[in-house]
TORBA-270298 format. One line per field, with one value per residue: residue number from 1; residue in three letters; chain; x, y, z of N, C-alpha, C in turn. Coordinates in nm, 4 decimals. Layout:
resi	[NUM_...]
resn	[ALA_...]
chain	[A_...]
n.px	[X_...]
n.py	[Y_...]
n.pz	[Z_...]
ca.px	[X_...]
ca.py	[Y_...]
ca.pz	[Z_...]
c.px	[X_...]
c.py	[Y_...]
c.pz	[Z_...]
This chain:
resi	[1_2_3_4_5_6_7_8_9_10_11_12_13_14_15_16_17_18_19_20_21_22_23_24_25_26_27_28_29_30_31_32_33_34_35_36_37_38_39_40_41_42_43_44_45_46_47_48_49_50_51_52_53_54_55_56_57_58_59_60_61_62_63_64_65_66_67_68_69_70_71_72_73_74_75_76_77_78_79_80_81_82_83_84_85_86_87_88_89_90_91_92_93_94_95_96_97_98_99_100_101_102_103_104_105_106_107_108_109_110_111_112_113_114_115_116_117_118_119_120_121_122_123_124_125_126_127_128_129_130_131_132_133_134_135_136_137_138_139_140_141_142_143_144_145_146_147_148_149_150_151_152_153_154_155_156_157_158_159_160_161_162_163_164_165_166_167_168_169_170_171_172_173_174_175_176_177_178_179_180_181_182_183_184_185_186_187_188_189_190_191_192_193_194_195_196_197_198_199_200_201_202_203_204_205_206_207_208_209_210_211_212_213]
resn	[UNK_UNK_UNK_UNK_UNK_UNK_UNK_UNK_UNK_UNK_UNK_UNK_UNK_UNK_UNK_UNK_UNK_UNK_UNK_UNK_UNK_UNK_UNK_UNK_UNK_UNK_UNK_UNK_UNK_UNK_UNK_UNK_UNK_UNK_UNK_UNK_UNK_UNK_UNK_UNK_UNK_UNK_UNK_UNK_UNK_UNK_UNK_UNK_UNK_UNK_UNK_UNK_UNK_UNK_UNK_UNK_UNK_UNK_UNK_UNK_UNK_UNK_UNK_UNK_UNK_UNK_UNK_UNK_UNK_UNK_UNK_UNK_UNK_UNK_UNK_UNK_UNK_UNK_UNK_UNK_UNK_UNK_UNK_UNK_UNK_UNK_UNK_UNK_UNK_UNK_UNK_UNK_UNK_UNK_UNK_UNK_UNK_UNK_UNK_UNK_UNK_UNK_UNK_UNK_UNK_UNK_UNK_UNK_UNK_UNK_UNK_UNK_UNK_UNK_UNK_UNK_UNK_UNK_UNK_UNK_UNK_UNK_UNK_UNK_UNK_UNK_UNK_UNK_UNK_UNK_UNK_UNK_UNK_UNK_UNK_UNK_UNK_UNK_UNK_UNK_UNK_UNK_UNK_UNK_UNK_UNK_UNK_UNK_UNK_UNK_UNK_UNK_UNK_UNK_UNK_UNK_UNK_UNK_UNK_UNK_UNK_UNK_UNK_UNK_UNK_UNK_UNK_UNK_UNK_UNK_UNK_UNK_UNK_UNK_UNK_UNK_UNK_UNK_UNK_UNK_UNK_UNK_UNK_UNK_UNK_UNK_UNK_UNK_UNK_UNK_UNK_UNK_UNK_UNK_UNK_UNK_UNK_UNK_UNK_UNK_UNK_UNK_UNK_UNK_UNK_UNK_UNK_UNK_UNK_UNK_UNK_UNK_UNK]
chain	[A_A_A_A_A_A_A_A_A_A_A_A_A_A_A_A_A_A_A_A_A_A_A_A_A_A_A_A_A_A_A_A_A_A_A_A_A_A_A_A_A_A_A_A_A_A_A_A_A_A_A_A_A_A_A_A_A_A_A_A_A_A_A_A_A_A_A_A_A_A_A_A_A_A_A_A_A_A_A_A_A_A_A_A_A_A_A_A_A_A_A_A_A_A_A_A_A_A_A_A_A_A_A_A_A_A_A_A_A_A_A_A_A_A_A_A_A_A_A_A_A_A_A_A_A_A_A_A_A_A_A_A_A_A_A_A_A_A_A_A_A_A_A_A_A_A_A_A_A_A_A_A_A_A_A_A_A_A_A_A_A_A_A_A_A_A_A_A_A_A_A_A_A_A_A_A_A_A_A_A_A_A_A_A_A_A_A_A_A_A_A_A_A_A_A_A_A_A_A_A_A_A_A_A_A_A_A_A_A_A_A_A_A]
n.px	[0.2221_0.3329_0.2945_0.1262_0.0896_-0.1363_-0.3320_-0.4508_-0.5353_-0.5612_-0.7808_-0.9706_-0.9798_-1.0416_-1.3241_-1.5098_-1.4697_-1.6211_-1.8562_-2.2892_-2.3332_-2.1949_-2.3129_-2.3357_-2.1310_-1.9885_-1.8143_-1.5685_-1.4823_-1.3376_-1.2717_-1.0864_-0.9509_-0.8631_-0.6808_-0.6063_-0.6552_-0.5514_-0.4309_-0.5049_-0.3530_-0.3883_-0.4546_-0.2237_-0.0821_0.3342_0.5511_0.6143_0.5115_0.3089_0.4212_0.4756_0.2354_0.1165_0.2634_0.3443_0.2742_0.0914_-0.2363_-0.4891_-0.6295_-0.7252_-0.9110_-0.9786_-1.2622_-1.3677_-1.6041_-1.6325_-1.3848_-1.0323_-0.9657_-0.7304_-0.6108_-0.4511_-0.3990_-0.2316_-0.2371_0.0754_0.1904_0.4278_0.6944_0.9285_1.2459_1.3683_1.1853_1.1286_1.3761_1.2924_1.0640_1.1968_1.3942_1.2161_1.0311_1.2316_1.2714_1.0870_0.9743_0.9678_0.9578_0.9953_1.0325_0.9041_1.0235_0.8287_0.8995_0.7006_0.6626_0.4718_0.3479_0.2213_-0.0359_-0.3006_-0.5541_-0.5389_-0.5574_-0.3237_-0.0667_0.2722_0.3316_0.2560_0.1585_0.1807_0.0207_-0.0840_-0.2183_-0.1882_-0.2557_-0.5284_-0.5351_-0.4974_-0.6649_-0.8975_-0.8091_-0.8783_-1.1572_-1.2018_-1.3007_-1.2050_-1.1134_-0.9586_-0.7798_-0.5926_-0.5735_-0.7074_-0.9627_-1.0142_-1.1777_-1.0392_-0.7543_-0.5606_-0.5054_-0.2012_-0.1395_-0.2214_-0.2168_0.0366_0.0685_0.0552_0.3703_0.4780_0.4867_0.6126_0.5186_0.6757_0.5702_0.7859_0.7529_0.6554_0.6926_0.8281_1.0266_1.3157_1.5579_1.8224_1.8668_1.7937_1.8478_1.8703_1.8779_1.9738_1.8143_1.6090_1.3948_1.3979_1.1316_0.9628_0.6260_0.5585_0.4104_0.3242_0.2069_0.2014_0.4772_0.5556_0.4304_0.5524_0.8218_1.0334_1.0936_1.1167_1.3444_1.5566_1.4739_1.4519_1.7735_1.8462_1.7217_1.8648_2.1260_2.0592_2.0557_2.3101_2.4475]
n.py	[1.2160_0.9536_0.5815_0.4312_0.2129_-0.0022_-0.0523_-0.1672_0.0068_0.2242_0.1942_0.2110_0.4183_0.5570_0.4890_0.5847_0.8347_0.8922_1.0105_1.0189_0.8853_0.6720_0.5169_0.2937_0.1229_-0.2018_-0.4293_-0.7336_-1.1027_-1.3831_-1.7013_-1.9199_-2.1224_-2.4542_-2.5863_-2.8617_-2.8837_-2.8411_-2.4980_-2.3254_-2.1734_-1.8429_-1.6165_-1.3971_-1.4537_-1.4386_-1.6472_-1.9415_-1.8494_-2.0647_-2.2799_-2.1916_-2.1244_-2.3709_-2.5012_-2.7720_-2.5952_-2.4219_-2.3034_-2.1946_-1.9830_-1.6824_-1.3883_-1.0201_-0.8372_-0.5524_-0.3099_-0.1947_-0.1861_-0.3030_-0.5623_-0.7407_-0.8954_-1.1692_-1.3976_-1.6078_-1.8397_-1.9154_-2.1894_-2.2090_-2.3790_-2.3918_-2.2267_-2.3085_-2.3813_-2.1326_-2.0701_-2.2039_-2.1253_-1.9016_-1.9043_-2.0766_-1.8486_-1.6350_-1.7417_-1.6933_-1.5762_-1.2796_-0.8814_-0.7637_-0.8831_-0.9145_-0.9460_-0.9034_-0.7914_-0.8151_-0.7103_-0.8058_-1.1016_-1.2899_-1.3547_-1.1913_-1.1851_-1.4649_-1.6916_-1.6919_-1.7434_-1.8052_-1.6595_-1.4669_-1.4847_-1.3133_-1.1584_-0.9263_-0.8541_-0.7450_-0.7490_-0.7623_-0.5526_-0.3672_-0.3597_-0.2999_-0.0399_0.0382_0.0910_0.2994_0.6759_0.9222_1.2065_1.3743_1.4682_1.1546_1.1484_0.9672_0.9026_0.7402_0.8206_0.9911_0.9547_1.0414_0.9256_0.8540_0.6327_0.2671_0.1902_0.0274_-0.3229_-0.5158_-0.6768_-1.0341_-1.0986_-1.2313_-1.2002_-1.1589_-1.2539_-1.1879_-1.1744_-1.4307_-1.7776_-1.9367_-1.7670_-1.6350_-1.3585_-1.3421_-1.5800_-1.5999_-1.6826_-1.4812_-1.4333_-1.2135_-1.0885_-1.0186_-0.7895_-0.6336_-0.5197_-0.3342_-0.2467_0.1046_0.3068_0.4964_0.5013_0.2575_0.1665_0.2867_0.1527_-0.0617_0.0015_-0.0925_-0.3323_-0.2990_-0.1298_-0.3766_-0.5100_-0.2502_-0.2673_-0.5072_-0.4508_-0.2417_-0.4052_-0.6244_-0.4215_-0.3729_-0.5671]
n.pz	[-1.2529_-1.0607_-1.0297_-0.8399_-0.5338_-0.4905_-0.2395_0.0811_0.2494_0.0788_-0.0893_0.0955_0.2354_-0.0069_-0.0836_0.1105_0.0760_-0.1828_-0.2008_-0.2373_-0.3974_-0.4178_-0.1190_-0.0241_-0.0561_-0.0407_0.1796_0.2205_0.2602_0.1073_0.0769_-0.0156_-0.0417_0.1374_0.3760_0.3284_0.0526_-0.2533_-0.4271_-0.7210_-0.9923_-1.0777_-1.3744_-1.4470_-1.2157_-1.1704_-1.2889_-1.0825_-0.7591_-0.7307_-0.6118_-0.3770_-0.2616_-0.2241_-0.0211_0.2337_0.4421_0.4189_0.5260_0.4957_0.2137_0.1050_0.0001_0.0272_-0.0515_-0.2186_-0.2934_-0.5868_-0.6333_-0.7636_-0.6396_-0.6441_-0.4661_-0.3289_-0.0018_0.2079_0.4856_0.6815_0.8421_1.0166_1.1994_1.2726_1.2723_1.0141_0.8554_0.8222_0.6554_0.4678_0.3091_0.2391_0.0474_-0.1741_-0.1993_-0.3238_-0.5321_-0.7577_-1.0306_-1.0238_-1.0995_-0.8502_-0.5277_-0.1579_0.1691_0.4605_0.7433_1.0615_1.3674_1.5464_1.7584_1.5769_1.3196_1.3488_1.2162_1.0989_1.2488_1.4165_1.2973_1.1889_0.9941_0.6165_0.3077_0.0741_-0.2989_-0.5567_-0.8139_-1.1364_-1.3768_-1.3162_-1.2157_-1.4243_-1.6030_-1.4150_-1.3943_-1.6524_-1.6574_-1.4551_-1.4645_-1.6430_-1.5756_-1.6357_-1.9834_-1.9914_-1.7674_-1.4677_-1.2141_-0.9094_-0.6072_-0.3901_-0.5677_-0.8307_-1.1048_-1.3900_-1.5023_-1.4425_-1.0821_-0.9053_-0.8480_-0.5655_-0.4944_-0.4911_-0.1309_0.1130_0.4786_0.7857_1.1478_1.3900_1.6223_1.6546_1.7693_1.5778_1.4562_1.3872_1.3759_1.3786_1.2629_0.9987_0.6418_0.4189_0.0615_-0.1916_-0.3675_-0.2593_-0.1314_0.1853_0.4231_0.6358_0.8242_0.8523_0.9782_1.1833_1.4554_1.5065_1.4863_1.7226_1.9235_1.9369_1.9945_2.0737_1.9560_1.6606_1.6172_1.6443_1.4629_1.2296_1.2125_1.1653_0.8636_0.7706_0.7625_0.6098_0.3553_0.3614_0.2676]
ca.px	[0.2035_0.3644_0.2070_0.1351_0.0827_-0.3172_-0.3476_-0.6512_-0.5969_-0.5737_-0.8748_-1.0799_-0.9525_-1.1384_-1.4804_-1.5068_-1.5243_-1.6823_-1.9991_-2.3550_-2.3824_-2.1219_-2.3102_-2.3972_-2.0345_-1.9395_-1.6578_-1.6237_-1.3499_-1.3980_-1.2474_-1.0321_-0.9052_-0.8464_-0.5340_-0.6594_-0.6648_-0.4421_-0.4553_-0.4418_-0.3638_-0.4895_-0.3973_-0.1596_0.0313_0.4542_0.6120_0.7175_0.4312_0.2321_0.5212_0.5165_0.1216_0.0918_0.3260_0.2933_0.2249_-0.0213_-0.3112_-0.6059_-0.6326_-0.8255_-0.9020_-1.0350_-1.3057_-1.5010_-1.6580_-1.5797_-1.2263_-0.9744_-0.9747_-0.6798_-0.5428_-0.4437_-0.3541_-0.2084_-0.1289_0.1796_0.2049_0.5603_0.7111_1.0782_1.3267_1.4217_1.0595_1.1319_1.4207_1.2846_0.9558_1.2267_1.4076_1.0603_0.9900_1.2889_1.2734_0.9397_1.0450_0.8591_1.0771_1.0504_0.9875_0.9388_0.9875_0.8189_0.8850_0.5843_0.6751_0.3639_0.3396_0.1649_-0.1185_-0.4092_-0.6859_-0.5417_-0.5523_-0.1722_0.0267_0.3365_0.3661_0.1522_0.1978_-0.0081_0.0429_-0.1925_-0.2044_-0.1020_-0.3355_-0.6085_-0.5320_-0.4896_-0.8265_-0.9757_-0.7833_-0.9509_-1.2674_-1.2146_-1.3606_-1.0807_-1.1522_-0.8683_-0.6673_-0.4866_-0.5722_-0.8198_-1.0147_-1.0771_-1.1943_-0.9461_-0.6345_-0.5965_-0.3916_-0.1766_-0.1217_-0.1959_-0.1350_0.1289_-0.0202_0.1745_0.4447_0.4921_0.5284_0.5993_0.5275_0.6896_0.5743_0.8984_0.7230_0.6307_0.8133_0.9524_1.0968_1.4537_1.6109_1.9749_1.8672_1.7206_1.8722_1.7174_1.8921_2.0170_1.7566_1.4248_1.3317_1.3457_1.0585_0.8514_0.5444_0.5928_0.2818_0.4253_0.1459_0.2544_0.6089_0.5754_0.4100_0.6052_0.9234_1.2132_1.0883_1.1501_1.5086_1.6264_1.3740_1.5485_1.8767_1.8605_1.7043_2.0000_2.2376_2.0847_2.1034_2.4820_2.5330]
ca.py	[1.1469_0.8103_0.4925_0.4131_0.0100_-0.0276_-0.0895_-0.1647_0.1106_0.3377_0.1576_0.2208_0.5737_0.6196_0.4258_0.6540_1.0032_0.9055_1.0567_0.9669_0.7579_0.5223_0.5034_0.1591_0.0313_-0.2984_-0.5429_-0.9165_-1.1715_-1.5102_-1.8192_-1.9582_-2.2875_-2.4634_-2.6510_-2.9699_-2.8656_-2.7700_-2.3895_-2.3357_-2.0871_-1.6996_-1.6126_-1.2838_-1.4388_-1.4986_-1.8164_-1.9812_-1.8490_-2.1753_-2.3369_-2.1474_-2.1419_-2.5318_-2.5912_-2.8333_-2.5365_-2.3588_-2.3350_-2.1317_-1.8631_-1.5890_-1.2769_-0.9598_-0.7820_-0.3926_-0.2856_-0.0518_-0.1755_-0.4141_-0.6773_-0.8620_-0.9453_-1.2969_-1.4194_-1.7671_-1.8348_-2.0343_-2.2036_-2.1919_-2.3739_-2.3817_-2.1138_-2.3970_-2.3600_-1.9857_-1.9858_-2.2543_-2.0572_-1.7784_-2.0040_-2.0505_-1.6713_-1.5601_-1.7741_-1.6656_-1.4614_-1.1283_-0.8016_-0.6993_-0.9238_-0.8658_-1.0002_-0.7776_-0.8221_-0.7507_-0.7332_-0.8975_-1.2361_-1.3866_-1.3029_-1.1584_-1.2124_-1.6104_-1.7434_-1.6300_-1.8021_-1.6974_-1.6296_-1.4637_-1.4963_-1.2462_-1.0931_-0.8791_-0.9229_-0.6280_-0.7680_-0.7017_-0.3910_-0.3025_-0.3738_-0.2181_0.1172_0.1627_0.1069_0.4691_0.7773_1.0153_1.3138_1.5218_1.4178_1.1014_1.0747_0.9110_0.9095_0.7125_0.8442_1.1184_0.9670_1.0463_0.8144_0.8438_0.4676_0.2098_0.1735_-0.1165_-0.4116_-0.5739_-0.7847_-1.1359_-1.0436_-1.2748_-1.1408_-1.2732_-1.1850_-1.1669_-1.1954_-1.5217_-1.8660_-1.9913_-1.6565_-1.5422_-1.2777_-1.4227_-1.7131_-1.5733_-1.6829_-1.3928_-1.3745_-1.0208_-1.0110_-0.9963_-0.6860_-0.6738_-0.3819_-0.3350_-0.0814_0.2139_0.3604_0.5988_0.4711_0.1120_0.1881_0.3681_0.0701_-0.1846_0.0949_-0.2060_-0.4856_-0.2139_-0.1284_-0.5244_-0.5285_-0.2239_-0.2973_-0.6095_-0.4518_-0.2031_-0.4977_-0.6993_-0.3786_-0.3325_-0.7331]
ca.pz	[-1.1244_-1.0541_-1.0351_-0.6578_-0.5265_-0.4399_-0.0836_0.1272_0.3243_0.0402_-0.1361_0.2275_0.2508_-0.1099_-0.0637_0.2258_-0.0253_-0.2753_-0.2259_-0.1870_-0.4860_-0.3527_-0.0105_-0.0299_-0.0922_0.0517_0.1642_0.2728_0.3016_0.0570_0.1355_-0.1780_-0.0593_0.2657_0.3637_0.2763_-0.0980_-0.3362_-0.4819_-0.8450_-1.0204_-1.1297_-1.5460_-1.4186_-1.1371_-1.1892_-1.2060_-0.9234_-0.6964_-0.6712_-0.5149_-0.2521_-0.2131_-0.1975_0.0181_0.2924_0.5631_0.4030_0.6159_0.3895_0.1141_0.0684_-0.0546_0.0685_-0.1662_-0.1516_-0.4351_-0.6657_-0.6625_-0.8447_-0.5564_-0.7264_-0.3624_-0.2683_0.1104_0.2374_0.6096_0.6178_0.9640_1.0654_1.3328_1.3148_1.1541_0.9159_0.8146_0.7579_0.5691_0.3393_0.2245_0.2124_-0.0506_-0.2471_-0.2193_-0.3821_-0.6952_-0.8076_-1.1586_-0.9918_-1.1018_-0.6900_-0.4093_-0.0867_0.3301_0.4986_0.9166_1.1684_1.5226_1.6285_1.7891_1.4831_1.2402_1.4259_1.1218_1.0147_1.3991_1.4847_1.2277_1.2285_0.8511_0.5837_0.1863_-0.0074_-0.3543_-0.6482_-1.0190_-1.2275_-1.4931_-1.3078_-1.1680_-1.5525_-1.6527_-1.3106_-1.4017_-1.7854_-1.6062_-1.4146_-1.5220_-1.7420_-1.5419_-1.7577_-2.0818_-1.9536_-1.5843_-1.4515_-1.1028_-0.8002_-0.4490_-0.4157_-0.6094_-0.9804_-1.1710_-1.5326_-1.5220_-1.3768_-0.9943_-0.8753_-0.7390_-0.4688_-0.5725_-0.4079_-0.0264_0.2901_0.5985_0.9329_1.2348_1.4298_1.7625_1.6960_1.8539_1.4788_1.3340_1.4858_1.3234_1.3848_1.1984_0.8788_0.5408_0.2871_-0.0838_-0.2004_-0.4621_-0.2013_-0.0588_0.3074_0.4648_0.7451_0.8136_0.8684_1.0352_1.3241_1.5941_1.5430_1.5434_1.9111_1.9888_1.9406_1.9850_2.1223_1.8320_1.5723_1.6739_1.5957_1.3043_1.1372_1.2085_1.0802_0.7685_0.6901_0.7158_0.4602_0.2430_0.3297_0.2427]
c.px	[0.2479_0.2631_0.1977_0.0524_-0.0708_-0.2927_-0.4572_-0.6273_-0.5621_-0.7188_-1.0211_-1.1281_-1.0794_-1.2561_-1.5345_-1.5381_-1.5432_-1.8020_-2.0482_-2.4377_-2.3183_-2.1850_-2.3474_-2.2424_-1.9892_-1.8285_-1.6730_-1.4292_-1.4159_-1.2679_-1.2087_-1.0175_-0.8658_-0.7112_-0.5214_-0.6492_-0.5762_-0.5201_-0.4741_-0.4121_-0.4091_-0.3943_-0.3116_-0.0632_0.1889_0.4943_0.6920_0.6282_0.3602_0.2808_0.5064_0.3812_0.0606_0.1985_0.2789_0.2164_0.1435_-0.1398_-0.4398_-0.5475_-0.7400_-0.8214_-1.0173_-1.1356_-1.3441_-1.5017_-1.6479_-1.4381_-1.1247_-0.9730_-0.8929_-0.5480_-0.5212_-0.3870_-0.3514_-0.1493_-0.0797_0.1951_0.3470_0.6294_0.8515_1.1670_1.3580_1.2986_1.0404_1.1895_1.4056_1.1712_1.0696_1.3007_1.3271_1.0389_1.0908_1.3110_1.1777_1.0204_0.9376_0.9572_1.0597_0.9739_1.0252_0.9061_0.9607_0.7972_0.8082_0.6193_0.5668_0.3813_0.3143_0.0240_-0.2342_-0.5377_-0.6208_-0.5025_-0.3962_-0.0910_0.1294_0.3782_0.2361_0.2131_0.1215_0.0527_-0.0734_-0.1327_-0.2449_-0.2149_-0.4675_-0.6384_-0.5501_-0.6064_-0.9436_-0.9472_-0.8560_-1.0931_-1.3337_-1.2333_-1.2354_-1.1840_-1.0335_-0.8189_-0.5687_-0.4613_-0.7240_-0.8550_-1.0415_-1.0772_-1.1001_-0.7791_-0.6779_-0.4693_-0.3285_-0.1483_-0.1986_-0.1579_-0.0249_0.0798_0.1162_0.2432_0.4378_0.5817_0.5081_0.6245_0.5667_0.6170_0.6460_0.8856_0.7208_0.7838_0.9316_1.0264_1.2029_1.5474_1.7743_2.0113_1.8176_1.8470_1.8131_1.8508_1.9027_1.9040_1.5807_1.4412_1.2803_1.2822_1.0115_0.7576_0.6290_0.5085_0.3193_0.3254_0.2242_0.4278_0.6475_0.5426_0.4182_0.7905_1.0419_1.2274_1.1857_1.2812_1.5444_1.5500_1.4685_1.6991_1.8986_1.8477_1.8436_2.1165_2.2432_2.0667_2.2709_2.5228_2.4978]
c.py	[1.0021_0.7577_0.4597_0.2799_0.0310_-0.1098_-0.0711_-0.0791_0.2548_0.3368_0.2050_0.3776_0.6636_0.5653_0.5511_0.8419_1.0079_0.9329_1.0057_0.8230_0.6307_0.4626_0.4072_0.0389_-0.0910_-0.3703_-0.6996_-0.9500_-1.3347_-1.5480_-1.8929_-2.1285_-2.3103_-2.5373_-2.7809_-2.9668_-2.7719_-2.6486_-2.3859_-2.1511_-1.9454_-1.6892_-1.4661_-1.3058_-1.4795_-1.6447_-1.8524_-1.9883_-1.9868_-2.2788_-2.3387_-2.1486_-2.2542_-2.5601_-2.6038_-2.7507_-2.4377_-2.3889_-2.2857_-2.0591_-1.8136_-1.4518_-1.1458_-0.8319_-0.6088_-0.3794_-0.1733_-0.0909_-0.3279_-0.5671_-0.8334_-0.9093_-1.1037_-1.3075_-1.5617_-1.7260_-1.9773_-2.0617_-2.2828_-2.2704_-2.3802_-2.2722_-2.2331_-2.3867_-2.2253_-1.9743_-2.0833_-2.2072_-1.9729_-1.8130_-1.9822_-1.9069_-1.6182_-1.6287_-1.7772_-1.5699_-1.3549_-1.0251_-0.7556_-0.8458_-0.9116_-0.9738_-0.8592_-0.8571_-0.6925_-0.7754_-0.7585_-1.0482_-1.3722_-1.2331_-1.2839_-1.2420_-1.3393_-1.6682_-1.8015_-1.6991_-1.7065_-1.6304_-1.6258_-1.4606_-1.4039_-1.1851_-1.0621_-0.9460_-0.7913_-0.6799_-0.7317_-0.5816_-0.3305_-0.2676_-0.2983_-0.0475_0.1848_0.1670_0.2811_0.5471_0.8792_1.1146_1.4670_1.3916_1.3186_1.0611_1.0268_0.8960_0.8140_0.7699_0.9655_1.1142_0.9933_1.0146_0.7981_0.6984_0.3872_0.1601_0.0236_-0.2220_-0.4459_-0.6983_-0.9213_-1.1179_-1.1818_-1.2290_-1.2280_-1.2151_-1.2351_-1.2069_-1.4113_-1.6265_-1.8927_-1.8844_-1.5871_-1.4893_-1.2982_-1.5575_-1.7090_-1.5873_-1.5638_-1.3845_-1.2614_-1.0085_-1.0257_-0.8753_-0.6994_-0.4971_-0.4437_-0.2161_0.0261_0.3199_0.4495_0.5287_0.3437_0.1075_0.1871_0.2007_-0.0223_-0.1174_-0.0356_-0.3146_-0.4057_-0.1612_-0.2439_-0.4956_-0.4304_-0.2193_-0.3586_-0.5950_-0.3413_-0.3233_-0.5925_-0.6353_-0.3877_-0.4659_-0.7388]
c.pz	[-1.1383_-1.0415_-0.9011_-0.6730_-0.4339_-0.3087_-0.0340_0.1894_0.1965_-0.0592_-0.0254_0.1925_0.1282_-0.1338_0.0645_0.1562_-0.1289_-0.2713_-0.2351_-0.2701_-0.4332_-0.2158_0.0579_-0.0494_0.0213_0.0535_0.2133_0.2417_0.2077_0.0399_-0.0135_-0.1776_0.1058_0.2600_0.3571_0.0698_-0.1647_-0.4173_-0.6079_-0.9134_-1.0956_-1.2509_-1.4737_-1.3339_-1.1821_-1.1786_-1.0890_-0.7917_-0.6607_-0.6093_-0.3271_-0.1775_-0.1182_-0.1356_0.1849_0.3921_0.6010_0.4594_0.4887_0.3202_0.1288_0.0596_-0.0178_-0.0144_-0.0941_-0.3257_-0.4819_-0.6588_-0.7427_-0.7786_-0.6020_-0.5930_-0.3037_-0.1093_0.1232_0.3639_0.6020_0.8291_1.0127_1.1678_1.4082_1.2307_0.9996_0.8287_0.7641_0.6681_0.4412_0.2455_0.1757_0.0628_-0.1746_-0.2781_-0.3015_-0.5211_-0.7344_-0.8956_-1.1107_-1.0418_-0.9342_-0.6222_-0.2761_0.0029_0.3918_0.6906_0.9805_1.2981_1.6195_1.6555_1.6721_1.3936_1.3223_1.3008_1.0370_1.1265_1.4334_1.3990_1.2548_1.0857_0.7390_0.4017_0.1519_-0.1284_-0.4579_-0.7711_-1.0995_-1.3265_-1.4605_-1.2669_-1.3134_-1.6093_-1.6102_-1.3660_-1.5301_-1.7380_-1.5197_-1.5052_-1.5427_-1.6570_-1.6021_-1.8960_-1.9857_-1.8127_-1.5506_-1.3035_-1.0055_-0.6599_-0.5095_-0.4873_-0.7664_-1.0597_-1.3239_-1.6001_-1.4160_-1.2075_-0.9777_-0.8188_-0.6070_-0.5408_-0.4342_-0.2690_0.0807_0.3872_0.7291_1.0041_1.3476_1.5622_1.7991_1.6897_1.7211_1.3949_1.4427_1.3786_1.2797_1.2700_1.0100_0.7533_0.4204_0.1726_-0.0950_-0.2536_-0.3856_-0.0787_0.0889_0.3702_0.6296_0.7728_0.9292_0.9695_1.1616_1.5024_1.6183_1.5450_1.6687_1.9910_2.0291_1.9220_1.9957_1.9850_1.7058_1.5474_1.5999_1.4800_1.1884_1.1497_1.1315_0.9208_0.7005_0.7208_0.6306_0.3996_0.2286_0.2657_0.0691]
């Protein structure tokens, strides 16, 4: 079985069937740094990252916990207000020594949960995911258990990801500088697709033409 990238909704999905011992599991949201204060940094993240943390348009950090899980998630909203402002995080983002990084475009207006920015920073730490995974219970030779996935390594954390959201005033698609070597995505989710059906169109367009480039 491959290694699959720990996601809160696959972390939810498994707090959720773990049975009645777990039935007490909780979550929260803590508050790292404000935008008044400089970040520092976690022993696992890449170089280059704290560049991009501390810079001027960082608004907060923080990190979203539940228990029982690795919780090696960071978040920064970056408050955006001109494309020039986009494609210079984008700049920053791609010289972080990560082996993948990613832009990932949201066809929402802004960030709903960091009061609408139009830009979100967030990446894990592989070191702690490492640590979290010998902690699971070997339920055969070599794999090991959480909720309903069962894992021979390691899952992936997330690599260093900026999210636009496309809707909003300072992010125009026309205008975007991105580097070959950063990973351009967007979700995938089939409801939110439908539901934002016209954004999605320009969104992947745009993304098979910076593979063809």
């Amino acid at each position: 079985m491959q290694a699959k990238r720990l996601t809160v909704a696959a972390v939810l999905l498994s707090i959720t069937v773990l049975g009645p011992s777990h039935a007490s599991a909780a979550s929260g949201t803590f508050e790292v740094v404000t935008r008044e204060r400089e970040a520092k940094a976690v022993p696992g993240w890449p170089k280059g990252v704290l560049k991009l943390i501390n810079d001027p348009l960082r608004t907060s950090g923080w990190y979203s916990w539940f228990s029982e899980c690795a919780n090696d998630g960071y978040y920064y909203g970056m408050d955006v207000r001109r494309p020039e402002d986009v494609n210079r995080l984008i700049k920053i983002l791609a010289a972080i020594e990560a082996k993948t990084i990613e832009l990932r475009l949201d066809p929402a207006e802004g960030a709903p949960h960091a009061n609408g920015v139009g830009a979100i920073f967030a990446l894990g730490n592989q070191s702690i995911v490492n640590r979290w995974f010998l902690t699971l219970r070997e339920v055969k030779p070599g794999i090991r258990q959480f909720g309903v996935h069962e894992y021979r390594k390691p899952p992936t954390a997330q690599p260093p990801t900026l999210t636009l959201y496309v809707g909003h005033r300072a992010i125009d698609l026309k205008k975007l500088t991105i580097p070959a070597n950063v990973e351009v995505t967007a979700p995938n989710a089939k409801s939110y697709r439908k539901k934002h059906k016209d954004a999605f169109i320009a969104i992947d367009e745009f993304i098979e033409g910076h593979k063809a480039r």
